[in-house]
C-alpha positions as CSV (number, residue, x, y, z in Angstrom):
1,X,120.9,121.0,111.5
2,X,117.5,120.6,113.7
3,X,114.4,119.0,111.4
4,X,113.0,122.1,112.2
5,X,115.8,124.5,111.0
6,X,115.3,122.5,107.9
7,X,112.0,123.0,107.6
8,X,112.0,126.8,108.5
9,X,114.7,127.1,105.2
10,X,112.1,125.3,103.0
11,X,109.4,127.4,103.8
12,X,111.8,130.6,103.3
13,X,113.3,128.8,99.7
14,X,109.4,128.3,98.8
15,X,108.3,131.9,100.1
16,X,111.2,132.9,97.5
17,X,110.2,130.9,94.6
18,X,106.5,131.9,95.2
19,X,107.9,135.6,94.6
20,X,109.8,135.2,91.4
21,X,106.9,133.3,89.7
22,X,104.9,136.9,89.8
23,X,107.3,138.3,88.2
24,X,106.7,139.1,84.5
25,X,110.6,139.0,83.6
26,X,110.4,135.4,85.1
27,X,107.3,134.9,83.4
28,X,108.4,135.5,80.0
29,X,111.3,133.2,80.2
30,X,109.7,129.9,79.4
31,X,112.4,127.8,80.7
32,X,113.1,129.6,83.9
33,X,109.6,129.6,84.9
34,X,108.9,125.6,84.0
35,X,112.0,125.1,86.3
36,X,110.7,127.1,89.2
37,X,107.1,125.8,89.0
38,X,108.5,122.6,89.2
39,X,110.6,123.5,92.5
40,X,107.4,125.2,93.6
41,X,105.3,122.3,93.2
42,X,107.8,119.9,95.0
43,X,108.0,122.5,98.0
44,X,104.6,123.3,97.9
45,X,102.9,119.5,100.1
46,X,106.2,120.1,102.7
47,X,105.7,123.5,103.3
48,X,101.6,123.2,103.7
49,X,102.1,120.2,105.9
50,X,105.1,122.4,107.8
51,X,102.6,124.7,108.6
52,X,99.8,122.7,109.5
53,X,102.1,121.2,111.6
54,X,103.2,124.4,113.7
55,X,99.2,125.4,113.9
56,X,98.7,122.4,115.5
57,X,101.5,122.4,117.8
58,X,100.5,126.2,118.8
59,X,97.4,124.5,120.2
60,X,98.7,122.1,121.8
61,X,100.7,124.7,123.8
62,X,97.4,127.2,124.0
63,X,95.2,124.1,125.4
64,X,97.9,122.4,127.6
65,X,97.6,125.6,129.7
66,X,94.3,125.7,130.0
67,X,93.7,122.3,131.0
68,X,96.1,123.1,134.4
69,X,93.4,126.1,134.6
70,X,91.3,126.5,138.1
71,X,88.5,126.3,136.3
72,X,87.2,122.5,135.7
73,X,85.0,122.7,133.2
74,X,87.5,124.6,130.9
75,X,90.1,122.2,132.1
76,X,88.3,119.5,131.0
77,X,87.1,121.0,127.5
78,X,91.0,121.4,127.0
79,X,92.1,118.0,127.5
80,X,89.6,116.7,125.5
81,X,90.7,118.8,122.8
82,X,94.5,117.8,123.4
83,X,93.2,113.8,123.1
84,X,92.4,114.6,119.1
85,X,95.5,117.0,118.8
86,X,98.2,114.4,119.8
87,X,97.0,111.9,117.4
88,X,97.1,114.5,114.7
89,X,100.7,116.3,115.4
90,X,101.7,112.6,115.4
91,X,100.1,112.0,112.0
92,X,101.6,115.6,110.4
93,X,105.4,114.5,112.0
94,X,104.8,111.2,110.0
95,X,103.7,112.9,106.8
96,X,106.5,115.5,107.4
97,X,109.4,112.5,107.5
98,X,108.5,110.6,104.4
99,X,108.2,114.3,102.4
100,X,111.8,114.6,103.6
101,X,113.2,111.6,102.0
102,X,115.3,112.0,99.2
103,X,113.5,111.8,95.8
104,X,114.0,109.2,93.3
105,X,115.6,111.6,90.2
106,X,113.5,108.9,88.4
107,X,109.9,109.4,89.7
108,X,108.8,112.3,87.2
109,X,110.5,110.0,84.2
110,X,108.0,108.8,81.6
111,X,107.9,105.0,81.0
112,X,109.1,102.5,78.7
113,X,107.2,99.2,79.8
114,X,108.0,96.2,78.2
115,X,105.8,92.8,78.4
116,X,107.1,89.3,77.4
117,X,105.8,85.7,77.7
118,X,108.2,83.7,79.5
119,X,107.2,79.9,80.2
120,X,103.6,78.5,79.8
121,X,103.4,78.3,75.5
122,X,100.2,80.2,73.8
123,X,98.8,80.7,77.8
124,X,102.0,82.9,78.4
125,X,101.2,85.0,75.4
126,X,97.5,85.6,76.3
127,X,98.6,86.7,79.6
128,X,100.8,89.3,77.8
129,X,98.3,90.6,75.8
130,X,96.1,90.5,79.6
131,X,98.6,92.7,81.5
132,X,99.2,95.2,78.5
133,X,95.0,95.9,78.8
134,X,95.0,96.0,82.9
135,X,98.7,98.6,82.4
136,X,96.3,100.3,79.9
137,X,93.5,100.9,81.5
138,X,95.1,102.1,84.7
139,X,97.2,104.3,82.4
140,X,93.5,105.5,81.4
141,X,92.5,106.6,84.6
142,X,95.6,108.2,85.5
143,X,95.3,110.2,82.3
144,X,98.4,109.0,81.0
145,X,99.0,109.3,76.8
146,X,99.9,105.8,76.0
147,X,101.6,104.3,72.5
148,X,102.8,101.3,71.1
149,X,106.3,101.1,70.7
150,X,106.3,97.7,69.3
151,X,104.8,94.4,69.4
152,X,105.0,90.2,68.6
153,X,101.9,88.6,68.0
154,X,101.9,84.8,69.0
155,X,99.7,82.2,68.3
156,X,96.5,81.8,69.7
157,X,95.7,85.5,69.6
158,X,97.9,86.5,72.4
159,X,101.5,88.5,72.2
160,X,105.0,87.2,72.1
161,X,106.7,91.0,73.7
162,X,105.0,94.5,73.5
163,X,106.7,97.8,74.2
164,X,104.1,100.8,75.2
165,X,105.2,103.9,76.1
166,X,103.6,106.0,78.9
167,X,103.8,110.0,79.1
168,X,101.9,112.1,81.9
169,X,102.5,112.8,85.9
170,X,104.9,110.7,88.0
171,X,104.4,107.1,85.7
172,X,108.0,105.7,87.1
173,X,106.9,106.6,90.6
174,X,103.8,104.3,89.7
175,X,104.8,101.7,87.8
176,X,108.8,101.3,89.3
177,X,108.2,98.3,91.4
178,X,106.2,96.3,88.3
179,X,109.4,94.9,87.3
180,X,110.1,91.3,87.8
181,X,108.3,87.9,86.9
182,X,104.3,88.0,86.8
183,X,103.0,84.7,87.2
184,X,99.3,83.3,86.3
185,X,97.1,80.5,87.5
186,X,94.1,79.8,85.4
187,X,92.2,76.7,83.2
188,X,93.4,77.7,79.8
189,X,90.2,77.5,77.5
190,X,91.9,74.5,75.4
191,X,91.8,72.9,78.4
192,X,88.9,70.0,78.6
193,X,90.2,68.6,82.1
194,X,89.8,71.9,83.9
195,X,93.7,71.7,85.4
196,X,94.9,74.8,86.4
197,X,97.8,75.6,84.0
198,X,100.7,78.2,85.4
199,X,102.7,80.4,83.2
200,X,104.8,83.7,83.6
201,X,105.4,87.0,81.8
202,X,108.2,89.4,82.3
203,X,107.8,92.8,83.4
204,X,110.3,95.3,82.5
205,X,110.2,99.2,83.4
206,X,112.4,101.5,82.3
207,X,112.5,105.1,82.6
208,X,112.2,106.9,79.2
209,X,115.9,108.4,78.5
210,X,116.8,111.3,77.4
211,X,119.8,112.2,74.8
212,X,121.2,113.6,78.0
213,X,121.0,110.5,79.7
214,X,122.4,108.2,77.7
215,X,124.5,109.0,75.0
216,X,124.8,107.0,71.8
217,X,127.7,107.4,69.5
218,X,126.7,106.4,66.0
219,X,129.5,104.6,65.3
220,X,128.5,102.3,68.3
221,X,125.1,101.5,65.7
222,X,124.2,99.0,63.1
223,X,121.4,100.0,61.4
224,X,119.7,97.3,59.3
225,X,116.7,97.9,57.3
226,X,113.9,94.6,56.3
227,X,110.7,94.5,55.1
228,X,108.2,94.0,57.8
229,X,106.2,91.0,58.6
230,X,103.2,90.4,60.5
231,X,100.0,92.2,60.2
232,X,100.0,95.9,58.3
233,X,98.5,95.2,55.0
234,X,100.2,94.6,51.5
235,X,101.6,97.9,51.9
236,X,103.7,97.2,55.0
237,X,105.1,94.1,53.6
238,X,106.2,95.4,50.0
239,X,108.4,98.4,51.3
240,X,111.8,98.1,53.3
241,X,110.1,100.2,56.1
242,X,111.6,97.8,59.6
243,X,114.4,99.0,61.4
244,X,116.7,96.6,63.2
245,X,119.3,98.3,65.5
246,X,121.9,96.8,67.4
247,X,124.4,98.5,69.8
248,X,127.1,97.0,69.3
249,X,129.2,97.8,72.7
250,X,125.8,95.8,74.7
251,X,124.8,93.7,71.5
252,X,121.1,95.1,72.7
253,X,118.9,94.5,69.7
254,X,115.6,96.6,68.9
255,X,113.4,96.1,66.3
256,X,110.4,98.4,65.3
257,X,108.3,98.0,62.4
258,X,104.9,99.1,63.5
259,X,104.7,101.8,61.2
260,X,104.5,102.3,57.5
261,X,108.0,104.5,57.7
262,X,111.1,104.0,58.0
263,X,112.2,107.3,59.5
264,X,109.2,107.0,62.2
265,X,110.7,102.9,63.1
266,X,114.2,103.7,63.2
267,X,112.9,107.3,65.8
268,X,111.1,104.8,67.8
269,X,114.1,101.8,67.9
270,X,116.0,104.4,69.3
271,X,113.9,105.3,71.9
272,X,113.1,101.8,73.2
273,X,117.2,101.5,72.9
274,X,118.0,104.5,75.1
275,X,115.7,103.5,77.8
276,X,117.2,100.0,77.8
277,X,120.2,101.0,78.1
278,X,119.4,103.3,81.0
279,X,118.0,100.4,82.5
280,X,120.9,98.5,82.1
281,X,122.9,101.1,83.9
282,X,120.4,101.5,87.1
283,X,120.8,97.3,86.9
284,X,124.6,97.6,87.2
285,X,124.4,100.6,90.3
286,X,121.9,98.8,91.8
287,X,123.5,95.1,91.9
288,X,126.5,97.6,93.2
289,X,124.5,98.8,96.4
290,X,122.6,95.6,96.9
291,X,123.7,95.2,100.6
292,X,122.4,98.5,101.3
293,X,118.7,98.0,99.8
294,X,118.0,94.3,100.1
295,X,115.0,95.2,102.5
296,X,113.4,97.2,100.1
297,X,110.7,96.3,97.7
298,X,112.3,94.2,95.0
299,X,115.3,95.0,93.1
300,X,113.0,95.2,89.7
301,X,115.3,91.7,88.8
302,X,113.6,90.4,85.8
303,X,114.5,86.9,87.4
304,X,112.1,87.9,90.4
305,X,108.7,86.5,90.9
306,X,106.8,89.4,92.1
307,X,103.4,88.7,91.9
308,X,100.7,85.8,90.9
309,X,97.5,86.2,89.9
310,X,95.2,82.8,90.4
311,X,91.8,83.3,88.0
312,X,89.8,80.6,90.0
313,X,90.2,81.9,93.3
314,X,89.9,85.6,91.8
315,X,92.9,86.1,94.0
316,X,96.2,88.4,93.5
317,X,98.9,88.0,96.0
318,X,102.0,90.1,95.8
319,X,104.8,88.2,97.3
320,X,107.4,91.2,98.4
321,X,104.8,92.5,101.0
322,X,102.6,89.8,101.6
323,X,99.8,91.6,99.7
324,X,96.6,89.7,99.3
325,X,93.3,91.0,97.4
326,X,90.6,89.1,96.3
327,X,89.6,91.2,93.9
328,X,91.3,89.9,90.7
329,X,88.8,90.8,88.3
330,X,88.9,94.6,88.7
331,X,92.6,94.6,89.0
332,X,92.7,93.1,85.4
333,X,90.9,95.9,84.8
334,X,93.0,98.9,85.6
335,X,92.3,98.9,89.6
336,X,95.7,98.7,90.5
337,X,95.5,101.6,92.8
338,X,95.7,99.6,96.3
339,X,98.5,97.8,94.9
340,X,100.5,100.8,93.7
341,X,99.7,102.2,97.2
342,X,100.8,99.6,99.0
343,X,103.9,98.7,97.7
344,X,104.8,102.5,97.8
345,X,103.8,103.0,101.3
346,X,106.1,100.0,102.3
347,X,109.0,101.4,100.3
348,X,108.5,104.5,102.4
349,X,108.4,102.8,105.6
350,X,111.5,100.8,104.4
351,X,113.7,104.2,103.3
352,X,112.5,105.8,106.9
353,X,114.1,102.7,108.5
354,X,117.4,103.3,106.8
355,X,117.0,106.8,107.1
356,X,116.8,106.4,111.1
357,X,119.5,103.7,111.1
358,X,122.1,106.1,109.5
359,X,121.1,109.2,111.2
């Protein structure tokens, strides 16, 4: 099937959809009309872009004929006009072949994002504690809801691990090439010599999962319940109120005991465990088609050192793509936006290779 037979059955599919979604029986089944405005929505940049697309080519057409006209001046008026509409039916065919790649089933997912200091002592914590503000603040401006799953303080006022969950549009599509080793340059302020001191944090991303995703047999559970420690106040650390849960078939541990219940840690263990399992699974498919996708941005392998940030030189280099900003100190502050960009744009450009290759 022609591109543009494709496109044409889009455009009648989304003609379609537009039709039922006016229509009150449609309208008064919740489900059924969340499902359709969601097709609608995905349909909705392909079929615009379609159709810009054909405009433009129907110029091209109109003013290609008058430029062969007897008349000069009009002749030349028209193949002025055809110098800016080459460019832009270039531009649309472009747009139109990345809208036309398959979607990640993942991309819509809400976000489990989970921060721990690797090597680099009390340094490695504060960096934790660093990258959970910059993840929240860009979470901010995306108008994301954002809560704490779970958290390890370590000394020096830093973290040991954090889990934070992120709900709103498209966070996975975001935030899916985060995963891997973040590494940090900086004088440490217990340093009196002024030597640059390296450490690393691990970034983990894993798409919040659903009962349907993963499914947990109880008998696969230990549940163990403990008092909490840390801060909380004397009430946290009086009452059996922690939940430790271990799936036994992975030996994957989670602990929660953030809040003051019981009921509420052991709802949010299970959470952070579905999602880690997920992520366990995506691991074991995508170590399975690793000849296929080793040109693409990362594999989100925790062992991976993605990305350094040097404080003196306000520099953050991103070593997948060979991304350099020097702009460090408004990243750290949520404006990961060129980043994100990037990397997505080269992802693109790397599916669209394979894309041509096999076709």
């Amino acid at each position: 099937m022609s591109i543009n037979s494709k496109l044409e059955q889009i455009e009648k599919k989304f003609e379609e959809i537009s039709d039922k979604l006016t229509k009150s029986e449609i309208i008064a089944q919740r489900d059924t009309y969340n499902k359709l405005s969601k097709e609608y929505a995905a349909l909705k940049p392909i079929v615009e872009t379609f159709r810009h697309l054909t405009s433009v080519e129907k110029q091209i057409e109109d003013n290609y004929e008058l430029s062969r006209a007897d008349d000069d001046e009009i002749a030349e008026l028209a193949k002025e006009e055809l110098e800016v509409l080459y460019p832009e039916q270039e531009k649309l065919q472009g747009e139109l072949k990345i809208l036309l790649l398959p979607k990640d089933p993942m991309d819509e997912k809400n976000v489990m994002l989970e921060i721990r200091a690797g090597t680099g002592g009390d340094e490695a914590g504060l960096f934790v504690a660093d990258l959970l503000r910059m993840y929240l603040r860009y979470a901010e401006k995306m108008r994301w809801k954002t809560e704490i799953m779970s958290q390890s303080d370590s000394a020096g006022g830093g973290l040991r691990e954090v889990i934070v969950m992120l709900e709103g549009q498209d966070v996975y599509s975001h935030l899916k090439f985060e995963g891997g080793v973040h590494r940090v340059q900086r004088v440490p302020e217990t340093e009196t010599q002024g030597r640059v001191h390296t450490s690393a944090c691990t970034v983990v991303v894993m798409p919040e999962a659903d009962e349907v995703d993963v499914k947990i047999e109880e008998k696969d559970l230990r549940i163990d319940v403990m008092r909490s420690s840390g801060p909380g106040g004397q009430s946290v650390n009086t009452t059996d109120s922690a939940v430790r849960i271990t799936h036994i078939p992975t030996n994957t541990v989670v602990v929660c005991q953030d809040e003051k219940s019981q009921h509420k840690n052991k709802a949010k263990a299970l959470k952070v465990l579905r999602s880690r399992l997920l992520e366990m699974e995506q691991a074991k498919q995508l170590a399975e088609i690793s000849a296929t996708r080793k040109s693409m941005v990362g594999s989100g392998d925790r062992s991976e050192r993605i990305r350094t940030y040097n404080f003196p030189q306000n520099r953050l280099t991103d070593h997948r793509i060979n991304l350099t900003l020097h702009k460090l100190d408004y990243v750290m502050e949520g404006d990961l936006d060129e980043v994100i960009t990037e990397l997505r744009t080269y992802h693109q450009a790397e599916l669209l290779k394979a894309d041509e290759k096999n076709g």
